[in-house]
C-alpha positions in Angstrom: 13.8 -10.3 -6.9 10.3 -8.5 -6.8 9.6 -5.5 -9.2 6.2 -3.7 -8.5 4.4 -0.8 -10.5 1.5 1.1 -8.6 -1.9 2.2 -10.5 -5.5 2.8 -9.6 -4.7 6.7 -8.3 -7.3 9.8 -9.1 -8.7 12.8 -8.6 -11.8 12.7 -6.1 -13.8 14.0 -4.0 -13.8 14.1 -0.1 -15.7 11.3 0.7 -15.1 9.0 -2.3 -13.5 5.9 -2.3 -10.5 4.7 -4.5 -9.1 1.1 -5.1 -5.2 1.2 -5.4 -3.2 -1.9 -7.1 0.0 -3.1 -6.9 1.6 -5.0 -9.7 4.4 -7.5 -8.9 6.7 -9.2 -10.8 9.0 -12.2 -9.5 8.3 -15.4 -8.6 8.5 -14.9 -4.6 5.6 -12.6 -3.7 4.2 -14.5 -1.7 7.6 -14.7 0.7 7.4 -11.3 1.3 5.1 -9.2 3.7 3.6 -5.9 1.7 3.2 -2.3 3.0 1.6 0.7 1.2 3.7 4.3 2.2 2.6 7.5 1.2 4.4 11.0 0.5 2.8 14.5 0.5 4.1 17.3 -1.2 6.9 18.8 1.0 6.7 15.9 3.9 8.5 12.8 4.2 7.3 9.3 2.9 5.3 7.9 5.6 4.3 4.4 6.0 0.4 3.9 5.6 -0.2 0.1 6.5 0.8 -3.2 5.9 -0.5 -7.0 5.9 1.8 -10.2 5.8 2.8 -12.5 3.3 0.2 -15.0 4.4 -2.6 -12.1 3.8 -2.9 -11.7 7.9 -2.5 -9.7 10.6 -3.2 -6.6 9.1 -1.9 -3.6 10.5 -3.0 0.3 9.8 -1.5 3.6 11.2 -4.4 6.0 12.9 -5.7 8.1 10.5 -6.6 5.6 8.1 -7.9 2.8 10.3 -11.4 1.6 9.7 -11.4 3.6 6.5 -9.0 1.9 4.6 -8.2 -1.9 3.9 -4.9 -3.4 2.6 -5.3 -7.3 1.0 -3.1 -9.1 -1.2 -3.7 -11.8 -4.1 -0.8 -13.9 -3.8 -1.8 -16.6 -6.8 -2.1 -13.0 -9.1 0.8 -11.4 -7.4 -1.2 -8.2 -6.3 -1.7 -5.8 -3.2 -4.5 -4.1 -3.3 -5.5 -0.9 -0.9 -8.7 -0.2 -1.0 -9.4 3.6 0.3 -12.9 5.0 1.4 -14.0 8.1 3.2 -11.0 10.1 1.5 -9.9 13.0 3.0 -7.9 16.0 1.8 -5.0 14.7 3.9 -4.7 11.5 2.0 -3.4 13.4 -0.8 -0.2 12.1 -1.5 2.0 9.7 -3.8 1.1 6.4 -2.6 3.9 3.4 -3.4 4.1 -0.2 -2.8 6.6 -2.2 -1.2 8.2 -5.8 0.1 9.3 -6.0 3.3 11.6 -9.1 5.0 10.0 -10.5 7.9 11.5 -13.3 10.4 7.5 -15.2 9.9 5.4 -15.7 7.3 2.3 -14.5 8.9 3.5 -11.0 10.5 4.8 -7.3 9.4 5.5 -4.7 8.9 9.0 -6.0 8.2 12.2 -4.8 7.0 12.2 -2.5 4.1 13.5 -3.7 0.7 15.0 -1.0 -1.2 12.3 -1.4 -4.1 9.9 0.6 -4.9 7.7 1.6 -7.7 6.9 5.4 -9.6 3.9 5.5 -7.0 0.7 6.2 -8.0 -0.8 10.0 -7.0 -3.8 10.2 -5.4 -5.4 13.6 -4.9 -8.8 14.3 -3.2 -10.2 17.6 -3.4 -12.6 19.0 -0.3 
């Protein structure tokens, strides 16, 4: 089964741009689709986006499309988000995590109950 540890958070401005990574461990990756969620102080965890376990079909919720970009490494066994034109509101706890999907080349998908200690990402305005 997949283990993953998040890094790559900060302190930065509004505006600035931040590269997340997510470390995973296990030798089936690649057979999952990925997702990056997010929790604020005080709110729930809220899914941010997600791309497949082929690296397609991306798929972003509103107030991050176009700024940021979710890809995967599947021979390194990384997810990366890459985050640009922070805004306050992105500040939050940002975790990776596998998801179960009935094809290879589609998410999000189901939920697996693993997650990482997040990485926190705060951007001042």
């Amino acid at each position: 089964q997949v283990q993953v540890v998040e890094s790559g958070g900060g302190l930065v401005q509004a505006g600035g741009s931040l590269r997340l990574t997510c470390a995973a461990s296990g030798r089936s990756f690649s057979a999952y689709s990925m997702a990056w969620f997010r929790k604020a102080q005080g709110q729930e965890r809220e899914f941010v986006a997600c791309i497949s376990a082929t690296g397609e079909n991306p798929f972003y919720i509103e107030p991050v499309k176009g700024r940021f970009i979710i890809s995967r490494d599947n021979a390194k066994n990384t997810l990366y988000l890459q985050m640009n034109s922070l805004k306050p509101e992105d500040t939050a706890v940002y975790y990776c995590n596998p998801g179960m999907t009935a094809l290879p080349n589609i998410c999000p998908g189901t939920s697996l109950n693993i997650w990482g200690q997040g990485t926190q990402v705060t951007v001042s305005s």
